[in-house]
C-alpha positions, -999 to +999 in steps of 0.1 A: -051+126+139-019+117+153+013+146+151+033+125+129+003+122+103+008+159+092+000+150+054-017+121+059+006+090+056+034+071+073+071+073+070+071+113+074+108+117+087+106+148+084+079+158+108+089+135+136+126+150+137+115+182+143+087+171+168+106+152+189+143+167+183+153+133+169+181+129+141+170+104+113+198+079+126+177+079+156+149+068+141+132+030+139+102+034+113+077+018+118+050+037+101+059+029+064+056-003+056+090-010+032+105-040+026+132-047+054+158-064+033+161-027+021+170-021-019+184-047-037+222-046-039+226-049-072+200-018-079+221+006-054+254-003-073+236+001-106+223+039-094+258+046-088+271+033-119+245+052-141+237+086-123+259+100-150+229+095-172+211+119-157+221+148-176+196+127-203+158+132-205+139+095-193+123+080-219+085+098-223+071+062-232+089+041-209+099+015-232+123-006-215+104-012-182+070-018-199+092-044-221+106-059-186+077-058-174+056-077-200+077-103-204+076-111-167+041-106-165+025-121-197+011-089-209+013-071-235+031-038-236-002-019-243-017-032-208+012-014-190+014+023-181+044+032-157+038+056-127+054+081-102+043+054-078+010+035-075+001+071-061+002+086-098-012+057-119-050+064-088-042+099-099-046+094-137-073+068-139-092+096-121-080+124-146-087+099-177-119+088-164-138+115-143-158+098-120-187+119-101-196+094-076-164+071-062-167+042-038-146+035-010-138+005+012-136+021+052-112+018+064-088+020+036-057+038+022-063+075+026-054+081-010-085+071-018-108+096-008-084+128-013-078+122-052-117+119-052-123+150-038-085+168-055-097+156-088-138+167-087-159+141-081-190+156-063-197+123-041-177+098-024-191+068-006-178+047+016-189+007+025-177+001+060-159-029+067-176-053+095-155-065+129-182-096+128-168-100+091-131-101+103-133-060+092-143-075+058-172-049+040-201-074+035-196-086-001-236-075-011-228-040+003-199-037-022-221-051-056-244-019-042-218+005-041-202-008-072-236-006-088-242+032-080-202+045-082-186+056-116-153+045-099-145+023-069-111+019-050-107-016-033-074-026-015-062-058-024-042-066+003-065-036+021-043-008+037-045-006+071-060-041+078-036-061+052-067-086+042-076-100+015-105-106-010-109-149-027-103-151-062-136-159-063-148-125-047-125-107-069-144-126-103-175-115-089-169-077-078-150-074-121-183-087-135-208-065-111-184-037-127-184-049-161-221-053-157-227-017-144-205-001-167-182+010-131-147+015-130-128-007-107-091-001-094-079-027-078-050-015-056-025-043-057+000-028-044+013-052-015+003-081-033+038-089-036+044-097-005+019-125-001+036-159-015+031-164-057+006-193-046-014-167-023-014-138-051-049-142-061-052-116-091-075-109-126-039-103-138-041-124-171-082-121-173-082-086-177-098-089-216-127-104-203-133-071-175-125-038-193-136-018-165-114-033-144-081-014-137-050-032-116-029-005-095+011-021-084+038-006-062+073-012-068+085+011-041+077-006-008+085-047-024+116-035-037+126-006-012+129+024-031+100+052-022+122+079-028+125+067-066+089+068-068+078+038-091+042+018-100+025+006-127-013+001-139-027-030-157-059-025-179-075-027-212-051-010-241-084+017-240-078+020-205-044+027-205-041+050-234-070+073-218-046+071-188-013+080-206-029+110-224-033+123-184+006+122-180+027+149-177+055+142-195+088+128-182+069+119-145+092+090-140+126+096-135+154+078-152+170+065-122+137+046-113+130+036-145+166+021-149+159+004-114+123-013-118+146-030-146+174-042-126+142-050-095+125-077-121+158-098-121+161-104-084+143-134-077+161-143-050+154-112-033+118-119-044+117-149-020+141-141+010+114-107+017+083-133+013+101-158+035+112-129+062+077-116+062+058-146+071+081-155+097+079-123+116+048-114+102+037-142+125+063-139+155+050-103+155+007-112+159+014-139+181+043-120+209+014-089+205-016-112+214-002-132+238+024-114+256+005-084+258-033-091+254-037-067+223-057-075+195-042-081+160-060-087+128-051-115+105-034-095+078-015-111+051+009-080+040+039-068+052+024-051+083-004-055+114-029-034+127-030-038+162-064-024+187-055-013+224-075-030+249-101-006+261-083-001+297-049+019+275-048+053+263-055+062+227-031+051+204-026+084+194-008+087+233+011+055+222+023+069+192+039+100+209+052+078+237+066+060+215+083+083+189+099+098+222+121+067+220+128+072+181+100+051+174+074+056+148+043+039+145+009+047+123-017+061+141-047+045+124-077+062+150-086+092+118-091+059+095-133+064+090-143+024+109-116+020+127-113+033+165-089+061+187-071+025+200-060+010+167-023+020+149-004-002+122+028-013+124+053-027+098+074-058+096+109-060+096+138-079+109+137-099+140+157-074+156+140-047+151+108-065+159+123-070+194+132-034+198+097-027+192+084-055+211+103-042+242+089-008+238+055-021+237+061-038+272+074-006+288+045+010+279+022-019+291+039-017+325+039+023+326-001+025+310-015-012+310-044-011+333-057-048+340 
């Protein structure tokens, strides 16, 4: 495991400062993978035109976000249950449903497995994703898993490879649930990121798969992880067994005030997809050509990248790199993936370039041909 993954995730600030005796000014992130654009404009003002209301207890039931978020979505407010982050709503459908045997996609967010084993279930197992598949799990393998699992985790976009599953795939993997009587959380939370045309989702079909169980992120689309705020989509069942988990109050006011003011920008909506695909692509194709690395064809807002087997680890890049105040995600403790693989987010073009450049220093000072 790399230095900067300390507790397991990206974006730890903290960690790399006082590691390598950098200042957070100093710092180019690439190990979280948040919007670029940064928070909407109109959600910072609004912060600083209501943190008076904080002497004021949020509202226990979340009211006025499940209301935005019903109307934008076509649901109804039952479906909805507002997180502390996508990380929370994993959290309670394992609380609320107490799975003993959980099923994993390798490699795939570590979240995963660690609420598995935090919250008791006595076996986890995982379907290993396939380099002849693209690092797609063969689709038989997951109908197995599904079949034996209480609970299964899929990543839809996947987290660290960004792919994703057909429409078609994701039809069949709800009814082998439904079938087996199998929870399924589908973790949606890039899915933003892709165009609207590209979203394939069960979003509106959800009556017709009560096991299945829709997990969304509002922090990295919109830019706000130190608000903390998600959401889960399921069954009214679902989602009361879910709520009765919560502790109270769990979502602060502030956040709860900005998912409201997040679900008006539309324009924002499409200036981050638009951004994205441009340097998504610029990114993947200056990495494999200029460099000889190997990118997979991810569709989120970030790229894992393999070293050629001639380089270091990228565990060695990482530190090389955070030397220069820049942070990528080691991806080599990710169970299927190798000690040459990391994941990098994408931003601006010129922050791309810085990172770009860095990469080719190291090729010159490492590269062995």
């Amino acid at each position: 495991m790399g230095v900067l993954e300390k507790y397991g995730h990206g974006g730890d600030l903290q960690t790399a400062m006082e590691t390598y005796g950098l200042k957070s000014g100093q710092i180019l992130d690439f190990s979280a993978n948040i919007n670029p654009l940064g928070p909407p404009p109109s959600v910072m003002k609004m912060i600083q035109e209501e943190f008076a209301s904080i002497v004021h207890y949020p509202d226990p039931d979340h009211r006025r976000l499940r209301r935005a978020l019903s109307g934008r979505l076509g649901l109804e407010m039952k479906q909805l249950l507002i997180g502390n982050g996508a990380a929370e709503c994993m959290a309670l459908a394992m609380l609320a449903l107490v799975p003993e045997r959980v099923g994993v996609v390798y490699p795939s967010f570590s979240e995963y497995s660690q609420l598995a084993q935090q919250f008791g279930a006595r076996e986890i197992r995982g379907v290993y994703a396939r380099e002849d598949h693209g690092l797609m799990p063969d689709i038989e393998d997951l109908y197995e898993c599904i079949r034996w699992a209480d609970l299964v985790f899929i990543g839809h976009p996947n987290n660290p490879t960004g792919l994703v599953y057909r429409y078609e795939e994701l039809v069949k993997l709800a009814e082998a649930a439904t079938d087996s009587g199998t929870y399924l959380v589908l973790d949606e939370a890039f899915l933003d990121f892709l165009p609207e045309s590209a979203q394939d989702s069960l979003l509106g079909e959800l009556d017709q798969y009560p096991t299945t169980i829709l997990i969304r992120s509002m922090t990295k689309f919109y830019a706000i992880p130190g608000l903390r705020l998600g959401y889960a989509i399921a069954n009214p069942e679902l989602i009361t067994k879910m709520k009765g988990k919560q502790v109270s109050w769990s979502v602060n006011g502030l956040a709860l005030l900005a998912g409201e003011r997040c679900l008006k920008e539309r324009d924002y909506e499409e200036r981050t997809r638009k951004l994205i695909i441009e340097q998504r692509e610029r990114l993947s194709s200056s990495i494999t050509r200029n460099l000889g690395w190997k990118v997979w064809p991810g569709q989120a807002n970030f790229l894992l990248v393999r070293l050629p087997s001639s380089y270091p680890t990228s565990t060695h890049l990482q530190e090389w790199m955070a030397k220069r105040g820049i942070l990528i995600r080691d991806c080599s403790m990710y169970p299927g993936l190798s000690e040459r693989d990391f994941r990098i987010a994408v931003f601006d073009e010129e922050r791309n370039q810085r990172l770009l450049e860095a990469f080719a220093e190291y090729t010159e000072a490492w590269g062995r041909g």
